[in-house]
N, C-alpha and C positions, 0 to 999 in steps of 0.2 A: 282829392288825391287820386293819382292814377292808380296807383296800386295798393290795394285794400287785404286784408287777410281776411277770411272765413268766420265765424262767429264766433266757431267751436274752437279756432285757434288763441282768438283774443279771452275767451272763458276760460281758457286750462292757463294763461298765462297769468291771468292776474286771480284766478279759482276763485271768481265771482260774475252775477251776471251785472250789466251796468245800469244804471238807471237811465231812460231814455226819452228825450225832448218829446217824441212824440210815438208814440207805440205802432203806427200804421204807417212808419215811411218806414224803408229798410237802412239797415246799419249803417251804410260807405254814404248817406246824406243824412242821418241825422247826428244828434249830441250826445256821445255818447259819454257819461260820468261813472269811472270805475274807482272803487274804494275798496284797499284791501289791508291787514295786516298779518304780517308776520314775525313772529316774536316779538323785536324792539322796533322794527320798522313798520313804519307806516307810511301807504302809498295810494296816491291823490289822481288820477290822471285823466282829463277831460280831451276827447278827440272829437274835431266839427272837420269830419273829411271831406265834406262839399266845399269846406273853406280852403283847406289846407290848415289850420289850424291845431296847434298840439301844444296845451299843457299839461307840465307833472310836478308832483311835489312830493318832496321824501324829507318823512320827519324819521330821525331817531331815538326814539323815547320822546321828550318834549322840547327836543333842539330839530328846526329847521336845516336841514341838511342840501338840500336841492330845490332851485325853484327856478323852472323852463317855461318861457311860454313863447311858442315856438310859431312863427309865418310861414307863407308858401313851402308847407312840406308836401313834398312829391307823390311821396311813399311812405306806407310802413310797412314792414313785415316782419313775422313774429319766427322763431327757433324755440322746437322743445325739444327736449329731451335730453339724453346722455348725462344729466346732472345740471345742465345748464340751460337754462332758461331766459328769453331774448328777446328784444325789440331792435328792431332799426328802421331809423329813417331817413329817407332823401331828401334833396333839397332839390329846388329850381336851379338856382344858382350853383356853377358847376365850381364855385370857388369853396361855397362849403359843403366841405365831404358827407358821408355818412356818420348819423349817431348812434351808435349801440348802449341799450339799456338794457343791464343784465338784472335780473332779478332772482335766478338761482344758480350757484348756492348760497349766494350774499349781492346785495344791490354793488354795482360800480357801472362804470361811463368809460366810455371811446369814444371820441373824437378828433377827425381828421380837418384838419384844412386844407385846401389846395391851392393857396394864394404862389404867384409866380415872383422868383424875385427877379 
């Protein structure tokens, strides 16, 4: 990924530290595995930024709500505050848009495409 966030961004977002493939690379090339929950949800999200690689998965209670596993991401970058709480990613491909993962005050998705007709 070109564009990586800070440590301490991806830690306040998902208010956990991740578990990590290997402790002595640094974050934007290793795997990193963050598990978090809150109240009914629960949230899965493994990022390999050397790859571009990004999956997530959002259970609520014990039903499967979401499950991304995502190629040539660009970017990620994360939004705090204001009450709202955020992920977004880019693509290589300039046909598909930005993903927005919100995660506070409730999980929900944006997603754009920019296919031409």
């Amino acid at each position: 990924m070109d564009l990586f966030p800070d440590e301490w961004e991806l830690i306040g977002l998902f208010e956990c530290e991740p578990k990590l493939s290997d402790d002595d690379i640094p974050w934007a090339y290793n795997t990193l595995l963050f598990e978090t929950t809150r109240g009914r949800d629960r949230l899965r999200c493994l990022i390999e930024a050397g790859y571009g690689d990004f999956r997530f998965h959002w259970w609520e209670g014990d039903k499967l709500r979401t499950q991304l596993e995502l190629r040539f991401v660009l970017g990620l970058s994360v939004s705090l505050g204001g009450g709202r709480d955020s992920m977004t990613l880019t693509f290589r491909d300039d046909a598909v848009g930005p993903l927005t993962i919100q995660f506070k005050p409730h999980v929900s998705f944006q997603w754009q495409m920019n296919f031409l007709r």
